[in-house]
N, C-alpha and C positions, 0 to 999 in steps of 0.2 A: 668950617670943615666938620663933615660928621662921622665920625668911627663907627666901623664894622667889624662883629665877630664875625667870621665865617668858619666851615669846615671843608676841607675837602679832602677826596682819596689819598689814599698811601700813595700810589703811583706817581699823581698829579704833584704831590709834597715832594717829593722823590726828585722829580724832573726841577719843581722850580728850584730847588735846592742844589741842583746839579747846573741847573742855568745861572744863578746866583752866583757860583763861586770861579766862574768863566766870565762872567759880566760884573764887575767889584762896584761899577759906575750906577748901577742901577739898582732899583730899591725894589721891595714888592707891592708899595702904593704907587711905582712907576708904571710897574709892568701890567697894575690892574688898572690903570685908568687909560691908560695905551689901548687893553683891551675892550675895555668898558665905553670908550671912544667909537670902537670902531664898531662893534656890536649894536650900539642905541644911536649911531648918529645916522638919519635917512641919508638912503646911498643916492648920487645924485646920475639919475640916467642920459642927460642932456646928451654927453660926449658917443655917450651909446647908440643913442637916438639918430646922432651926428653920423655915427660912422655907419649906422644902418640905411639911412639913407642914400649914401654914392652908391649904392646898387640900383642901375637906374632898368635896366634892362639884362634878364635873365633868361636862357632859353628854354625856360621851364616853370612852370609854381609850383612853388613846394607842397600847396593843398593837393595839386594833381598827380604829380609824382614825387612821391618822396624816397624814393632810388637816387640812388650816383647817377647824374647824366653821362652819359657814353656816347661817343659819334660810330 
């Protein structure tokens, strides 16, 4: 495991400190590798991809009109 100094805002100090003593369970090498997870790992579009697809038929393209359709 490699340590890191880091610095950051009063504000941001502030808050993790304030989240710190409402969460007892949680460390702040938890909460940065939580974040540090979610930040660097590629997001995976598949599901996306998935759901974008059941739109099989649309009474409109959105290149042509990009208005609210209205009847």
């Amino acid at each position: 495991m490699t340590k890191f100094t880091i610095e950051i805002p009063d504000q941001l100090a502030e808050k993790l400190e304030n989240y710190l003593q409402s969460h007892p369970e949680e460390s702040v090498a938890e909460l940065i590798d939580e974040a540090l997870q979610m930040k660097l790992t590629p997001k995976d579009s598949t599901k996306l991809l998935t759901l974008a697809g059941i739109i099989t038929d649309a009474p409109r393209g959105a290149a042509d009109h990009a208005e609210d359709f209205e009847d």
